[in-house]
C-alpha angles and dihedrals in degrees: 000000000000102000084050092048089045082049094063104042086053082058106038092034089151107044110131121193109217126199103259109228099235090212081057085059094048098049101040124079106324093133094054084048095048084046094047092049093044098043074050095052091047088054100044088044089050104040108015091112142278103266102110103036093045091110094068089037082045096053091042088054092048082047088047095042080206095163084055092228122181111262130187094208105024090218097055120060106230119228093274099061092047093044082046096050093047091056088049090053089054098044088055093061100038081054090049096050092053097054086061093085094061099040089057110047078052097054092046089058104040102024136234085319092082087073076092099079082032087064094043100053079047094051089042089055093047098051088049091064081072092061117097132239105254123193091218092048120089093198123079100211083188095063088035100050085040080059092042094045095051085029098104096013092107096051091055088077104048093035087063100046078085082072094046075071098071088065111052096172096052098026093128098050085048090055095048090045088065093035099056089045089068088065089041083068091078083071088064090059089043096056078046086057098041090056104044092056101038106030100033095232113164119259084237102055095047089052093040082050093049091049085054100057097044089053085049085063088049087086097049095054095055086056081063116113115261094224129073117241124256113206101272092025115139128214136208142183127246123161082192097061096043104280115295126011136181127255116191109222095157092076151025129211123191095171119063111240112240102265092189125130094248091050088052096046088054084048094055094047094047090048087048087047099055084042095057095042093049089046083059099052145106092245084059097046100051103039085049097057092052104041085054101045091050091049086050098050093036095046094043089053091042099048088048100035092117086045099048086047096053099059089047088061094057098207116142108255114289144088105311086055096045089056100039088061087040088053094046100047090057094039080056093046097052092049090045093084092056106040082053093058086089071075089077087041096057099054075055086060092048102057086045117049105007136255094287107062096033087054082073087076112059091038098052080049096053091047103048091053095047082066099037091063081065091071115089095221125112097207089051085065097073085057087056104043089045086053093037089058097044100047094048087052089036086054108036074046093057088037098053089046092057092040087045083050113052100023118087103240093237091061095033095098100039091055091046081056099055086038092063100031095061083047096050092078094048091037092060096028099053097041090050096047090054083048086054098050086055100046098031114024087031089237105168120238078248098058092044098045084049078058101064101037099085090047083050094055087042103049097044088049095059100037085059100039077056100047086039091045091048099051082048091064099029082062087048095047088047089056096038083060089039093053086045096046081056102051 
């Protein structure tokens, strides 16, 4: 780390800090900033995947019958259909996870420009829900366009922690806002459902809709800078140079940086070095355990909802249980948006009284719904979905803060990359093997959810022994420097 850090002042040799006029800050660009993070927040709420809101597309598909299963009674989806939609549910987002590895070294390298291409895989998959299923034809558009449309839901997030720089001293609200709307997108799934059932709208036109309005944002995400923000970084609008573009008002450099080959391969090898270091590293491990244990345990719930529902109800199989689990799917996915607004107050927390103590939130909420699924009781289900949705945006919140924090902002997408990347295998092969101990080894959703309660206690604990051990030395470490500053 020295000889890096030696590395960049030989480069940089004349950068001067200057104090910032806060009144310059105030009269400057706020509003392009304000515009860039809520034309942000509109995308990511439009086109960030279909996870969360899978239980209202779900229940479309089963109306729909579009996968022509063979059903005993043609207005109820027998237990294949549903095992087979939930595995789809989970290879989308393994897929989704993957591509992450590509999207952000990209990002990294072109800036948050390169949404664009983001915007238009999501608008492609989208439009190749429309296609038809054809005997003569190998390739299933549906699942393809269900891939297309959650491929690059995971990389919006991370992507825009780059704009949560525009706003230090609320870097890590900024950063909770976008994520939570990532769980605000189920309610584009459940307006699709809404009016489905009650208005009679064809399945086609609401999808072909949907695809409209995402390629409308297209345009948007090429007006994006091209380079990626620094904490204390500025932004304007031209239409003239290509939409918004970044000023650097946190430094001054007199002196023009080498720009040679040779300068930006050290600097490669610097960045990949710090990348590495920081891959293998404590703050890696723990918030990977954590954020994989909580996707295993969210997207499991999620892909068997109607299910789960269904033997709470305790009707014999037919129709009326078939409905109660397709009611209270919707009735969960409607509430889901709003129990995941503590996501923006965490990221409150967080500004205000530091990783460590706020931690204390999501993982008291994890594990409080991991014990309220215990309880046979339907209504009781909305408590747990409520707290479901709210600890999974209160902990990739708290997550992407500590990621936003300690990693250097060149190198944030990139480790994000490898981070879900490395969680896209366990987050498809787990979920799928609860959903075959239910459909194969005729496990209950009891027996599994008591499963997953003692993993739930063990991995909270620790997450929060290593943010509150961390803040610990890094106190130590601040009065060590004072006491030296002194002497």
């Amino acid at each position: 780390m020295k000889e890096e850090s030696k590395y960049l002042k030989d480069n940089i040799s004349d950068v001067k800090i200057p104090i910032i006029n806060n009144m310059e800050n105030k009269n400057g660009n706020n509003k392009i900033r304000y515009i860039i993070i809520i034309l942000s927040s509109i995308q990511i709420f439009l086109s960030s995947g279909i996870i969360l809101g899978w239980p209202s597309l779900a229940n479309m598909i089963k109306s729909e019958n579009i996968f022509k299963f063979s059903r005993e009674d043609p207005a109820i989806p027998s237990l294949t259909e549903e095992v087979y939609l939930a595995k789809m549910m989970n290879l989308s987002l393994s897929r989704q996870m993957f591509s992450t590895i590509f999207l952000g070294f990209l990002i990294d390298y072109f800036g948050p420009k390169f949404i664009g291409i983001c915007q238009l895989i999501t608008t492609i998959g989208t439009t190749l829900i429309l296609i038809p299923k054809r005997d003569y034809v190998t390739i299933n558009f549906f699942c393809t366009g269900i891939i297309l449309q959650n491929l690059c839901g995971c990389i919006y997030i991370p992507s825009f922690i780059h704009m949560s720089n525009l706003f230090p001293s609320n870097k890590a609200m900024i950063i909770s806002t976008l994520s939570t709307l990532y769980g605000f997108s189920s309610c584009v799934f459940l307006i699709m459902q809404f009016l489905y059932d009650y208005f009679s709208i064809r399945f086609n036109y609401l999808i072909g809709t949907l695809a409209l309005l995402q390629g409308l944002f297209i345009i948007f995400s090429f007006m994006l800078p091209s380079e990626t923000f620094e904490e204390g970084d500025d932004c304007d609008f031209s239409l003239i140079k290509g939409g918004f573009y970044k000023i650097k008002k946190n430094i001054i450099i007199n002196n023009e940086i080498n720009d040679s080959f040779m300068s930006k391969l050290k600097l490669l090898i610097t960045n990949t070095k710090i990348l590495i270091n920081n891959i293998f590293s404590k703050l890696f491990l723990f918030q990977f355990m954590l954020g994989v244990f909580t996707l295993i345990s969210v997207n499991f719930y999620l892909s068997t909802i109607s299910l789960q529902i269904e033997e709470l109800s305790h009707l014999p199989k037919g129709e009326l249980r078939h409905n109660q689990g397709y009611f209270w799917s919707t009735i969960l996915t409607f509430i889901a948006p709003f129990g995941s607004l503590i996501g923006v107050y965490q990221g409150y927390l967080i500004d205000k009284y530091g990783l460590a103590l706020s931690s204390f939130v999501p993982c008291i909420l994890l594990i409080s719904c991991s014990l309220l699924k215990l309880i046979p009781y339907i209504p009781i289900q909305i408590l747990t979905f409520v707290t479901y949705t709210t600890s999974q945006e209160a902990i990739f919140g708290t997550i992407y803060s500590l990621i936003a924090f300690n990693i250097p902002s060149n190198i944030i997408c990139k480790f994000s990359s490898i981070n879900l990347l490395l969680q896209s295998y366990p987050g498809e092969y787990f979920p799928n093997l609860l959903v075959s101990l239910f459909s194969e080894n005729k496990w209950t959703f009891f027996q599994i959810n008591l499963l997953l309660v003692f993993p739930t206690f063990i991995i909270t604990i620790l997450f929060i022994t290593y943010l509150y051990c961390r803040e610990e030395n890094k106190i130590i470490q601040n009065q060590i420097y004072e006491r030296v500053d002194l002497v």
